[in-house]
C-alpha positions, 0 to 999 in steps of 0.5 A, a space after each residue: 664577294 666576301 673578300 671585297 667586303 673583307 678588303 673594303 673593312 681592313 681598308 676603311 680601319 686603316 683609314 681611320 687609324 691613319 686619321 686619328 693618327 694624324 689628329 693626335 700628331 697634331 695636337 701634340 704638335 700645338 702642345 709643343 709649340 706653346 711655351 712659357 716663361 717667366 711663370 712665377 704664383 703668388 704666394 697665399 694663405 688661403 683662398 686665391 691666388 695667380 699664376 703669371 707669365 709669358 705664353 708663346 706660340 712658336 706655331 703656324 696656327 693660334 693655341 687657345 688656352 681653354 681651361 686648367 687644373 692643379 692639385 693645390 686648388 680646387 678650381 682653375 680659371 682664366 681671368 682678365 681684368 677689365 674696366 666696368 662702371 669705373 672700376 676695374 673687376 676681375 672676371 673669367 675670360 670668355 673662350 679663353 686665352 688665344 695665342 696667335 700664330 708666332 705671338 705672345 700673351 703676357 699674364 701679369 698681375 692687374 692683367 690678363 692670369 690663370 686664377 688658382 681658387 678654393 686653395 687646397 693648403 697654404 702657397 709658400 714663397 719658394 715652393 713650386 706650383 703646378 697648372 696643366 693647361 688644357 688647350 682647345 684641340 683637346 691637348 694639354 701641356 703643364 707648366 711649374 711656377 715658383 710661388 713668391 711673396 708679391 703686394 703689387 696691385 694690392 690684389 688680395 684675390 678674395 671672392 
């Protein structure tokens, strides 16, 4: 009876090994098939800026970007622009970014961006910026920009 019992144990935390395997095979497989291109972040003094670009899904499934993080801010956002009494605000983007399965999401100014806020020093043109991605499996996946000067859309990214 103690070997049945002792068989039925090692068998179900093979089981559950093979199972978290599986799932974190999984995650980094939805990581790996999120890129981006053509990143680039405003350059700013102070306060807020954006990050810009093109995310691509080259998997069988939609990613959904959920949140970020950066060393150079304080907080990070996903943000949309949107048409409200006339005017156009930006505001967060309720679950994030989906990218659908083998499909593309632009992130431009006046658009669709990933909000870098509470700026912990200065961005410069030509420095590099750093934003991890947080996709909603739990995986996450860095991504760099190079920061230039841009007065386009007049956007001055204050609260």
């Amino acid at each position: 009876m103690f070997r049945i019992r002792l068989l039925c144990a090692v068998l179900a935390t093979i089981a559950a090994a093979s199972f978290l395997t599986a799932c974190s095979d999984d995650d980094k497989a939805k990581a790996a098939a999120l890129t981006v291109s053509d990143q680039w972040v405003k350059a700013a003094p102070s306060g807020m800026t954006a990050m810009f670009g093109t995310l691509k899904n080259d998997g069988d499934s939609e990613i959904r970007i959920v949140s970020g993080t950066s060393d150079v801010a304080g907080k990070v956002e996903l943000h949309e622009m949107v048409d409200e009494g006339g005017q156009r605000i930006m505001r967060e983007k309720t679950g994030g970014f989906a990218i659908p399965a083998h499909g593309t999401v632009k992130l431009a100014p006046g658009g669709e961006h990933i909000m870098l806020m509470d700026l912990k020093k200065p961005i410069v043109a030509g420095e590099t910026v750093v934003v991890t991605l947080r996709l909603a499996d739990g995986s996450t996946h860095e991504v760099s920009g190079v920061a230039r000067d841009f007065a386009g859309n007049e956007e001055n990214y204050q609260p």
